[in-house]
PyMOL Python script that loads the backbone (N, CA, C, O; Angstrom):
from pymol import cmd

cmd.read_pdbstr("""\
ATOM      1  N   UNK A   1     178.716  87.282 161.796  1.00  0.00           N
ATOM      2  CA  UNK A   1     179.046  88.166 162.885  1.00  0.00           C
ATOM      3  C   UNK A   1     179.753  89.432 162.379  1.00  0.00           C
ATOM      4  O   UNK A   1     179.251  90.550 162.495  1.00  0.00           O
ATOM      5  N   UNK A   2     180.882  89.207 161.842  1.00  0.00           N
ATOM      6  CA  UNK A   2     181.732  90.264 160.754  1.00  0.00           C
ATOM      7  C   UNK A   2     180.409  91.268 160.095  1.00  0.00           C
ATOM      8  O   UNK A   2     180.672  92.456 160.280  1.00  0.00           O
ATOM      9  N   UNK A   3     179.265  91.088 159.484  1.00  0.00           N
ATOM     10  CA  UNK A   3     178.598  91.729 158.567  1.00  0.00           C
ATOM     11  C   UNK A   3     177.943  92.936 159.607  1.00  0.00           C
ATOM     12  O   UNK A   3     178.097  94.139 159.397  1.00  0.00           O
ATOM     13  N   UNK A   4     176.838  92.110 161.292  1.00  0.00           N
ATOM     14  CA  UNK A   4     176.403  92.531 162.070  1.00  0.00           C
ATOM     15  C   UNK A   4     177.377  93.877 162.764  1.00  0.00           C
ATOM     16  O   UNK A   4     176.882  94.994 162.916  1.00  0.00           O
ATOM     17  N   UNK A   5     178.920  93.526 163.169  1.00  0.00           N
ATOM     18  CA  UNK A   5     179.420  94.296 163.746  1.00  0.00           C
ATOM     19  C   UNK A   5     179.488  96.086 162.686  1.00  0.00           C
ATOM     20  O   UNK A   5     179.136  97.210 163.044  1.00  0.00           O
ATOM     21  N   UNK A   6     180.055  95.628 161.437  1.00  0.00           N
ATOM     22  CA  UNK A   6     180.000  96.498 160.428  1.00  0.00           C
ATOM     23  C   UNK A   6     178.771  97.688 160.376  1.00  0.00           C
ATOM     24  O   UNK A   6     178.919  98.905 160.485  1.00  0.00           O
ATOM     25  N   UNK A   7     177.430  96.868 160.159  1.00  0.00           N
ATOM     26  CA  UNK A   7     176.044  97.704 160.516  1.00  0.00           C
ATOM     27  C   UNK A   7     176.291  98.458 161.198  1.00  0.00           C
ATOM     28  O   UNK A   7     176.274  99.688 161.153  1.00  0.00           O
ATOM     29  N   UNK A   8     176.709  97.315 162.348  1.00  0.00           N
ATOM     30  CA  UNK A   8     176.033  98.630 163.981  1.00  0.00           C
ATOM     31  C   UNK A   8     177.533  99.890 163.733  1.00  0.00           C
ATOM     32  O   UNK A   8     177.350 101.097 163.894  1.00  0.00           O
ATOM     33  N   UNK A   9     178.437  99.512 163.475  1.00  0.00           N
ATOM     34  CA  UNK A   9     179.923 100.311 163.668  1.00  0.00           C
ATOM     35  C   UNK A   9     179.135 101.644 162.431  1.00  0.00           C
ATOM     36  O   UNK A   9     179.182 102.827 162.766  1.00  0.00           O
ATOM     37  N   UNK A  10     178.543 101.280 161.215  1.00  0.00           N
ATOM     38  CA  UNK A  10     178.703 102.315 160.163  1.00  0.00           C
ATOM     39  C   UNK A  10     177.495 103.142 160.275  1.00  0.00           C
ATOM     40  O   UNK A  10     177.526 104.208 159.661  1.00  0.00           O
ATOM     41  N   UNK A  11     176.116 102.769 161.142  1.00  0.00           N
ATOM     42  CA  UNK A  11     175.301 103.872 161.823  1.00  0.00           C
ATOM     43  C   UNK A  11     176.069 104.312 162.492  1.00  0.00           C
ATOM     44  O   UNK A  11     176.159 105.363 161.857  1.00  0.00           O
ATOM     45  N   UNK A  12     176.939 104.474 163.489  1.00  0.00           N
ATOM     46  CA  UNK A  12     177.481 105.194 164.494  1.00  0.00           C
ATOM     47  C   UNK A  12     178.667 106.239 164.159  1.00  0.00           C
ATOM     48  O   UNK A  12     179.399 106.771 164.993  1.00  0.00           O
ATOM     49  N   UNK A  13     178.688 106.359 163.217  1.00  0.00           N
ATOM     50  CA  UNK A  13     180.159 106.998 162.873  1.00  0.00           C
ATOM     51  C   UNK A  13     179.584 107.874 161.634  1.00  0.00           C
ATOM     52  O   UNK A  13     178.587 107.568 160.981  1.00  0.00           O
ATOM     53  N   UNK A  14     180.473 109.130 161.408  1.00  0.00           N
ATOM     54  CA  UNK A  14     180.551 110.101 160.320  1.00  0.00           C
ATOM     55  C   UNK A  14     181.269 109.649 159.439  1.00  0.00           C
ATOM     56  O   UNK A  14     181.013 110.141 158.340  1.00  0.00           O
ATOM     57  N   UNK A  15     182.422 108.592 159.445  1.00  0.00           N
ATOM     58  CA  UNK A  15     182.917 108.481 158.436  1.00  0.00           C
ATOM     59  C   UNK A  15     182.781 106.514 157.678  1.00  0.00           C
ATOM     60  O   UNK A  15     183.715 105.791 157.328  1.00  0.00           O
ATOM     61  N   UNK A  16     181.444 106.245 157.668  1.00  0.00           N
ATOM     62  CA  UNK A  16     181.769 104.978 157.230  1.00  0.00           C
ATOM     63  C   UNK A  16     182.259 104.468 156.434  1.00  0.00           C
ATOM     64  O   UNK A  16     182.076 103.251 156.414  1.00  0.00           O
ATOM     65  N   UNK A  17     182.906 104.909 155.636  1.00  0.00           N
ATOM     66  CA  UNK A  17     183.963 104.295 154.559  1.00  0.00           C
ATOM     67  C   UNK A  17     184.957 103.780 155.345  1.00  0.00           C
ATOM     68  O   UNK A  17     185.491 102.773 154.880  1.00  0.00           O
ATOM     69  N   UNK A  18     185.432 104.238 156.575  1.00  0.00           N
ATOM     70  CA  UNK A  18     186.227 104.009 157.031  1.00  0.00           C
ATOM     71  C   UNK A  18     186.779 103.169 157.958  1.00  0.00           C
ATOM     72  O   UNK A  18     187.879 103.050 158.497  1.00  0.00           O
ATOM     73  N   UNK A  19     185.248 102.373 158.019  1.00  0.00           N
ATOM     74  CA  UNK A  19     185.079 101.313 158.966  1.00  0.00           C
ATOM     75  C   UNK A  19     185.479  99.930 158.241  1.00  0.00           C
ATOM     76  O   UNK A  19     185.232  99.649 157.068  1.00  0.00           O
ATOM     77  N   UNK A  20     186.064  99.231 159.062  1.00  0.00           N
ATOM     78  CA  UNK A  20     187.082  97.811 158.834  1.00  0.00           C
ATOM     79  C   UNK A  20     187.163  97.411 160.003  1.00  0.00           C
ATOM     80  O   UNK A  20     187.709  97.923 160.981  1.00  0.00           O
ATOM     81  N   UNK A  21     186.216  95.833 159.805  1.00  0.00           N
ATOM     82  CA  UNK A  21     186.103  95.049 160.629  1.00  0.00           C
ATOM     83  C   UNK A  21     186.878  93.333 160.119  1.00  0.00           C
ATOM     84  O   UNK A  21     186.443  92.572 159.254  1.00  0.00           O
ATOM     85  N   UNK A  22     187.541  93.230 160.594  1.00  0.00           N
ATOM     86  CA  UNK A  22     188.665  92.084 160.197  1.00  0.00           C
ATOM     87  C   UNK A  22     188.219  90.627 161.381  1.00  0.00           C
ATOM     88  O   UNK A  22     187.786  90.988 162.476  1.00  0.00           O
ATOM     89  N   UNK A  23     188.288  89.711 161.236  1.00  0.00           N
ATOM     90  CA  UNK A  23     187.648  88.138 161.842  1.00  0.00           C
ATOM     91  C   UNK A  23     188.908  87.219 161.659  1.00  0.00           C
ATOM     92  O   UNK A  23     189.452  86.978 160.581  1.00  0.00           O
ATOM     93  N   UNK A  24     189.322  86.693 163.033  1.00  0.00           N
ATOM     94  CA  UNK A  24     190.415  85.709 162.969  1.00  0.00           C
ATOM     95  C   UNK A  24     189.824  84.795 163.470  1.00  0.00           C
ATOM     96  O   UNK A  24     189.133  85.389 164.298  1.00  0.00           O
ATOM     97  N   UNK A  25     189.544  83.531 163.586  1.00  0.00           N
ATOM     98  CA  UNK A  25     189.106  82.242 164.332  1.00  0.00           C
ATOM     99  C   UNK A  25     190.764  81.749 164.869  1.00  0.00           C
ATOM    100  O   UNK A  25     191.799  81.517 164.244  1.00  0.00           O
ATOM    101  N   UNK A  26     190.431  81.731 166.227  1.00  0.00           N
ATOM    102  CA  UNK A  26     191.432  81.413 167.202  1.00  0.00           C
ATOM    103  C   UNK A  26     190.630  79.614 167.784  1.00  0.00           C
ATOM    104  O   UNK A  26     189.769  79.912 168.611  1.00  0.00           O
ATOM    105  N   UNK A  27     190.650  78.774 167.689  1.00  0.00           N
ATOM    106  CA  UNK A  27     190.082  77.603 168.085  1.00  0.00           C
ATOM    107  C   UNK A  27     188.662  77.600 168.114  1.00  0.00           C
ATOM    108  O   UNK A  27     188.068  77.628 167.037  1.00  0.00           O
ATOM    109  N   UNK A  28     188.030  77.570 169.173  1.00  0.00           N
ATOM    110  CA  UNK A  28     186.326  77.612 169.392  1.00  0.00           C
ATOM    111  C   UNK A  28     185.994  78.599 169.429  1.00  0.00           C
ATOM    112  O   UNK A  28     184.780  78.661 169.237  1.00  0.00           O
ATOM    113  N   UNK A  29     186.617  79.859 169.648  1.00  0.00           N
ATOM    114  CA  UNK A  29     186.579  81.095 169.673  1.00  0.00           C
ATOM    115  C   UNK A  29     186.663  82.688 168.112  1.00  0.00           C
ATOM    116  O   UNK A  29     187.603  82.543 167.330  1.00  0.00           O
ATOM    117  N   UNK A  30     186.177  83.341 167.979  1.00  0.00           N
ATOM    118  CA  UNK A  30     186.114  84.308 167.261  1.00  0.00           C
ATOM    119  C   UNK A  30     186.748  85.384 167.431  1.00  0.00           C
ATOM    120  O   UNK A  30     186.230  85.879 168.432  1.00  0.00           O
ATOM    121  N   UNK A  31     187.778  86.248 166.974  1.00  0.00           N
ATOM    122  CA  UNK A  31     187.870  87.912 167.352  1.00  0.00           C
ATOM    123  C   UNK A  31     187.409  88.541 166.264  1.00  0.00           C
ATOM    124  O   UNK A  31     187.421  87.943 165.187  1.00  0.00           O
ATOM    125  N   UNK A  32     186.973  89.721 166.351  1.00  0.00           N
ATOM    126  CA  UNK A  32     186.362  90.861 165.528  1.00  0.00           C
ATOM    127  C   UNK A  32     187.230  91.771 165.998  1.00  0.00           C
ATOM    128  O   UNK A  32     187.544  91.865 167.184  1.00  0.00           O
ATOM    129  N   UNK A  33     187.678  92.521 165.026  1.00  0.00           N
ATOM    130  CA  UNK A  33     188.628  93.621 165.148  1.00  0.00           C
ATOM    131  C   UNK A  33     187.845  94.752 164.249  1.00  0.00           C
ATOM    132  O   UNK A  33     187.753  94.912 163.032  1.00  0.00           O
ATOM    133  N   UNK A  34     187.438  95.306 165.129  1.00  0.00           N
ATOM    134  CA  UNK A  34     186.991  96.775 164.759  1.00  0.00           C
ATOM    135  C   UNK A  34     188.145  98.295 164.671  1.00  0.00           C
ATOM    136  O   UNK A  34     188.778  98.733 165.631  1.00  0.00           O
ATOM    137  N   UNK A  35     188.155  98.791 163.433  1.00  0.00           N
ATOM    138  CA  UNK A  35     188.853  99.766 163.163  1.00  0.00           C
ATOM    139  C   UNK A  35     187.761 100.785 162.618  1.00  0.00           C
ATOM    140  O   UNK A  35     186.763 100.513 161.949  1.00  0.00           O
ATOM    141  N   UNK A  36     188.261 102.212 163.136  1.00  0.00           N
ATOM    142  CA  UNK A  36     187.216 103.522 162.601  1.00  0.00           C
ATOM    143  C   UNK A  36     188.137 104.469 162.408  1.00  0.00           C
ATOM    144  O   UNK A  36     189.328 104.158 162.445  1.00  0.00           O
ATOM    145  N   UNK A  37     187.767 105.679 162.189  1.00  0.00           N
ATOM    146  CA  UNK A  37     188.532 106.946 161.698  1.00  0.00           C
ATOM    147  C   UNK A  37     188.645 106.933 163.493  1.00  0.00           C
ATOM    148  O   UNK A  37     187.847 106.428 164.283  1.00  0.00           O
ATOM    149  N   UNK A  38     190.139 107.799 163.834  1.00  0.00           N
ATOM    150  CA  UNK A  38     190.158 108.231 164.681  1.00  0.00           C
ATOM    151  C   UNK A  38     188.893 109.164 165.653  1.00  0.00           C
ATOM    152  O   UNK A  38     188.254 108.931 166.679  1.00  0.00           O
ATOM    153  N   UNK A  39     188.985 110.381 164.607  1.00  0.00           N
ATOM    154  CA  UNK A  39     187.547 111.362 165.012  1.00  0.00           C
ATOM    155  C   UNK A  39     186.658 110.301 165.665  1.00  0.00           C
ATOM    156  O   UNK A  39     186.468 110.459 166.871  1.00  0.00           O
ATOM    157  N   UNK A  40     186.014 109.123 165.008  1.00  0.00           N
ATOM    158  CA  UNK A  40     184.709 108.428 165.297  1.00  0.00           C
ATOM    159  C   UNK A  40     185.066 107.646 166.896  1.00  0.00           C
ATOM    160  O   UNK A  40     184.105 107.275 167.570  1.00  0.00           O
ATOM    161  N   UNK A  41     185.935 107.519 167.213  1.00  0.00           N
ATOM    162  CA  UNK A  41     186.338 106.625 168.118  1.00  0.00           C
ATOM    163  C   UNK A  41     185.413 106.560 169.105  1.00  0.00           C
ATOM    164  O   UNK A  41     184.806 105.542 169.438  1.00  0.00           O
ATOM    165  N   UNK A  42     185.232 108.300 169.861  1.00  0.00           N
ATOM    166  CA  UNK A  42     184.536 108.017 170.784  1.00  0.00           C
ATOM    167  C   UNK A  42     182.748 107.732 170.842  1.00  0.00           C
ATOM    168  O   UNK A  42     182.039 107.464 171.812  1.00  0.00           O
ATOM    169  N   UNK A  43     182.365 107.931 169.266  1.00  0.00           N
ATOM    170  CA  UNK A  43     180.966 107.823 169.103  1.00  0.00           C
ATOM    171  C   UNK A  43     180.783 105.635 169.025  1.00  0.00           C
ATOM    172  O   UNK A  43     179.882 104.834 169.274  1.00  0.00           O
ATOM    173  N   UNK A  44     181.930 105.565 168.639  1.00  0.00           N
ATOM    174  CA  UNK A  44     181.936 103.545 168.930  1.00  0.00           C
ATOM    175  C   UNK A  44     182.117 103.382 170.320  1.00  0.00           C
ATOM    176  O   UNK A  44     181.765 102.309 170.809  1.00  0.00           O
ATOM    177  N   UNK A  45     182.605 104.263 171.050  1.00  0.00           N
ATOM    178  CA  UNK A  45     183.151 103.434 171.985  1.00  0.00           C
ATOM    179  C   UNK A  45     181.720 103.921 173.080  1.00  0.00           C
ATOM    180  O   UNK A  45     181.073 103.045 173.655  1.00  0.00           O
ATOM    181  N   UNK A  46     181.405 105.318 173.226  1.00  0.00           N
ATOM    182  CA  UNK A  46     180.749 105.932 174.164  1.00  0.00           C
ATOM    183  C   UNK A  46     181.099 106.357 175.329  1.00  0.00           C
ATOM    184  O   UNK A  46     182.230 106.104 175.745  1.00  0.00           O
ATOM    185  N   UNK A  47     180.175 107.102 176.098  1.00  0.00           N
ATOM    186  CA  UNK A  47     180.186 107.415 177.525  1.00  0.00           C
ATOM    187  C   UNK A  47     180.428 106.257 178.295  1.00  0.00           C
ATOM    188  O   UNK A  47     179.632 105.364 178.586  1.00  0.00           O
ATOM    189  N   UNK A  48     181.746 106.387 178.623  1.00  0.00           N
ATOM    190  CA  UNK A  48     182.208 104.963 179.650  1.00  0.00           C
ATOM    191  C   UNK A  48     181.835 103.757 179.829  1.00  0.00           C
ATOM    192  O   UNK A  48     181.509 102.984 180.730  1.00  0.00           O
ATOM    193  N   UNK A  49     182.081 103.849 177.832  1.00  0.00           N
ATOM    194  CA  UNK A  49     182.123 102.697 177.114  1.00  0.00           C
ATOM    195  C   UNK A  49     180.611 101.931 177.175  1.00  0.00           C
ATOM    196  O   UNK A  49     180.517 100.714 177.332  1.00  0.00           O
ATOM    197  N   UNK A  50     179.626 102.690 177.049  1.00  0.00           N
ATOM    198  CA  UNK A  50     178.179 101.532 177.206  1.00  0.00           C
ATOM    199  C   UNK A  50     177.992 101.416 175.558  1.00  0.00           C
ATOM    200  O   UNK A  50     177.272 100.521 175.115  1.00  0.00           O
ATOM    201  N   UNK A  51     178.580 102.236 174.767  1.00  0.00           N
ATOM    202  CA  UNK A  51     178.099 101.580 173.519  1.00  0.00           C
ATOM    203  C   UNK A  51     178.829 100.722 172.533  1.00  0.00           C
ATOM    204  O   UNK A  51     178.547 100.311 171.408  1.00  0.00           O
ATOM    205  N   UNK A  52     179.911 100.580 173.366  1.00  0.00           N
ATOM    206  CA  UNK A  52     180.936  99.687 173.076  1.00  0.00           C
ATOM    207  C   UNK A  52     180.429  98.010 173.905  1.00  0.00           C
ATOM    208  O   UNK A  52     180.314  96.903 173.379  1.00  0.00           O
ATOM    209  N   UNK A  53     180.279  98.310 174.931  1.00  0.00           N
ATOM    210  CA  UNK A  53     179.352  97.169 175.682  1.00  0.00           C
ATOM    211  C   UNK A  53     178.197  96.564 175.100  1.00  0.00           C
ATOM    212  O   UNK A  53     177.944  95.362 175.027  1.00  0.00           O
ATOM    213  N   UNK A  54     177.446  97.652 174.647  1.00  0.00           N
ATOM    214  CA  UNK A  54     176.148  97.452 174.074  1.00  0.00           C
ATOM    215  C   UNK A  54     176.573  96.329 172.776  1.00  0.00           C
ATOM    216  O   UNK A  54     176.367  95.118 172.697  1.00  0.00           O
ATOM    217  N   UNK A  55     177.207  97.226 171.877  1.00  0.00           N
ATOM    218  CA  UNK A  55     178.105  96.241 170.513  1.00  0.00           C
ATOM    219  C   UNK A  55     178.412  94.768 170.932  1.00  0.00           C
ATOM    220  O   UNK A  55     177.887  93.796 170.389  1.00  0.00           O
ATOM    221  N   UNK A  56     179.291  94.703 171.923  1.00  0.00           N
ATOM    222  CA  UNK A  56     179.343  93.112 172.741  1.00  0.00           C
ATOM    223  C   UNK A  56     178.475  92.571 172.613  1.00  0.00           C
ATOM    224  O   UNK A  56     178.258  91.924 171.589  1.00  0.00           O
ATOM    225  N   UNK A  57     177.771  92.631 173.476  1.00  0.00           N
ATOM    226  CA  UNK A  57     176.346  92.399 174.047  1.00  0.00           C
ATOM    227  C   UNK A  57     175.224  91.486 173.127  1.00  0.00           C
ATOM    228  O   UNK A  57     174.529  90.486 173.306  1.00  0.00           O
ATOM    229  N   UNK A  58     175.573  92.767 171.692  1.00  0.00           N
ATOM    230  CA  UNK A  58     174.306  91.979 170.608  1.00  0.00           C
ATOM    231  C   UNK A  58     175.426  91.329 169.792  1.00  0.00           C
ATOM    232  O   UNK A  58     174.931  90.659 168.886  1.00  0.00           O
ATOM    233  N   UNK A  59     176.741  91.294 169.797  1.00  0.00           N
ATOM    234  CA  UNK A  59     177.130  90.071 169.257  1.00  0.00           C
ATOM    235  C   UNK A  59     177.407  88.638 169.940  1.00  0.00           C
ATOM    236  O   UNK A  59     177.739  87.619 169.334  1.00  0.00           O
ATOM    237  N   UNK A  60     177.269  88.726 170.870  1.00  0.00           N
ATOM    238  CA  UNK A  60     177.871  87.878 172.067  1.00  0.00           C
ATOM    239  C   UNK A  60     176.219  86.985 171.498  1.00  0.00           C
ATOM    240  O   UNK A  60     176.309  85.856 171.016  1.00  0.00           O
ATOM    241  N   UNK A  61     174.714  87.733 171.659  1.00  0.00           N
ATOM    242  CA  UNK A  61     173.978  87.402 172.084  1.00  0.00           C
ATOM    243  C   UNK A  61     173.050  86.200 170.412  1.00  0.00           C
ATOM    244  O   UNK A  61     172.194  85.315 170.413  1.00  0.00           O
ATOM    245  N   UNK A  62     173.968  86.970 169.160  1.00  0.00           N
ATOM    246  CA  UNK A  62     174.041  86.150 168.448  1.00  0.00           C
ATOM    247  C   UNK A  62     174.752  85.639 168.147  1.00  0.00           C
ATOM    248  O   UNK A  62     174.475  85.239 167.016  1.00  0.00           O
ATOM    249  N   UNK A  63     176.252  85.102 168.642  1.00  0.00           N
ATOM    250  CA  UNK A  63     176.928  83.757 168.345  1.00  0.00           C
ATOM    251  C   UNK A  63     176.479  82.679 169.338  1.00  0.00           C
ATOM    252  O   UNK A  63     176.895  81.527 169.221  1.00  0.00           O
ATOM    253  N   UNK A  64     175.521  83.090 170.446  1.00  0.00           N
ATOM    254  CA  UNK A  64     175.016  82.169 171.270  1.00  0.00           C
ATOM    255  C   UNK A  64     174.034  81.379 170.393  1.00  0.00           C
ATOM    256  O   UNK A  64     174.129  80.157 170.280  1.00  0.00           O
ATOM    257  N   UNK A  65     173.076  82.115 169.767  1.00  0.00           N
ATOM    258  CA  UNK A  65     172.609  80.576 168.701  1.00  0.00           C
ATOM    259  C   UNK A  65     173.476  79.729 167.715  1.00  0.00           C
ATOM    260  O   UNK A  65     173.111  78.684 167.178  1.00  0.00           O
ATOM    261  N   UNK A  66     174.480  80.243 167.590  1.00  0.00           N
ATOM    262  CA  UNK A  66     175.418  79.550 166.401  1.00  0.00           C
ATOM    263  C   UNK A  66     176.259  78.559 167.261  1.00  0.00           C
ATOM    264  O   UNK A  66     177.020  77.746 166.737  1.00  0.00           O
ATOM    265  N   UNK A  67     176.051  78.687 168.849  1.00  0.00           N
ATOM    266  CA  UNK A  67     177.344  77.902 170.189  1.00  0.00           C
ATOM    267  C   UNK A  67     178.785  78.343 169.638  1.00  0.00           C
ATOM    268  O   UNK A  67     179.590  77.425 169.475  1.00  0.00           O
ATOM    269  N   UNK A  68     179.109  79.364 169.400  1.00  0.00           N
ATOM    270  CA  UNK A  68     180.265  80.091 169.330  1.00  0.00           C
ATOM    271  C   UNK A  68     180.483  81.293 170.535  1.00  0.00           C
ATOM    272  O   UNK A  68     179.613  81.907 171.153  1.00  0.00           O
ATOM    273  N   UNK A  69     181.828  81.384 170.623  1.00  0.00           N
ATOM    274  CA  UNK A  69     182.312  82.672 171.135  1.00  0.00           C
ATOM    275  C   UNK A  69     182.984  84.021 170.299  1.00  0.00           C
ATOM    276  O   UNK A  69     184.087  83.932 169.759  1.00  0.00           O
ATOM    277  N   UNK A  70     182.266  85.123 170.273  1.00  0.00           N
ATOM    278  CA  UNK A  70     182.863  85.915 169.724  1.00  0.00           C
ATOM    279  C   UNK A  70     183.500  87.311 170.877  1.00  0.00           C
ATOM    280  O   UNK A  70     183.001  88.012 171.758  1.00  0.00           O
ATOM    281  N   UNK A  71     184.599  87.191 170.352  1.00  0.00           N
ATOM    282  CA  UNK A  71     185.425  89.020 171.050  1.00  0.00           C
ATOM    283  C   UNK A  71     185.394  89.698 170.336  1.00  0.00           C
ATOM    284  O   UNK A  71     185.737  89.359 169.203  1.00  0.00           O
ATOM    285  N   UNK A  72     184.990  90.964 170.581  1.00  0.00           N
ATOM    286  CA  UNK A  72     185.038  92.132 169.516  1.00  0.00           C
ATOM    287  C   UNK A  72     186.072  93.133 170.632  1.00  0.00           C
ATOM    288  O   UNK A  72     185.942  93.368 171.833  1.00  0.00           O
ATOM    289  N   UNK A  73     187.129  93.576 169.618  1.00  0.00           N
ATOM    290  CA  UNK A  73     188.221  94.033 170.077  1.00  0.00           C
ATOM    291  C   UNK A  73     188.048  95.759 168.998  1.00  0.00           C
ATOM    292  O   UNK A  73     188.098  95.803 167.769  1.00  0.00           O
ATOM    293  N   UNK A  74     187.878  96.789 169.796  1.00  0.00           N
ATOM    294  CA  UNK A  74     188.482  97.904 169.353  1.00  0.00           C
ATOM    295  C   UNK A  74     189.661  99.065 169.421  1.00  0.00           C
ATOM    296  O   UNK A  74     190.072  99.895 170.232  1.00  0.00           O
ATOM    297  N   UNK A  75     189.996  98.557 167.895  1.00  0.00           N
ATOM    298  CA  UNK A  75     191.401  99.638 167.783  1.00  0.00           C
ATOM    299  C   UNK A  75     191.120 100.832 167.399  1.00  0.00           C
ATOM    300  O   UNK A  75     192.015 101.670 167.285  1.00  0.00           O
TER     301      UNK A  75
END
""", "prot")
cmd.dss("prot")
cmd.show_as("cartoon", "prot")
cmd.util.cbc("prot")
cmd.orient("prot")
């Protein structure tokens, strides 16, 4: 999940070096912590947030074959 979020985060941004995606397992559950250059913020996040949704969306839609939950949280 960690590798997937990274992809989609380092097409979207001008500065991918700068992308850091960090994974805590909280019980049955996953968080993904997404970090970017400030500047990039709003190209992760989008127009009232659909590409930030979108990001959810296709990770949510592959920890469903694995029967996991993942949160992807952006700072």
């Amino acid at each position: 999940m960690k590798e997937l979020v990274e992809v989609i985060a380092k097409s979207l941004v001008e500065n991918p070096d700068e992308v850091v995606v960090t994974e805590k397992e909280t019980g049955k559950s996953i968080v993904l912590e997404l970090k970017v250059a400030p500047s990039d913020m709003g190209k992760v996040i989008g127009k009232q947030g659909r590409i930030a949704k979108a990001i959810r969306s296709v990770v949510k839609a592959a920890a469903a074959k694995e029967d996991k939950k993942v949160v992807v949280d952006i700072l």
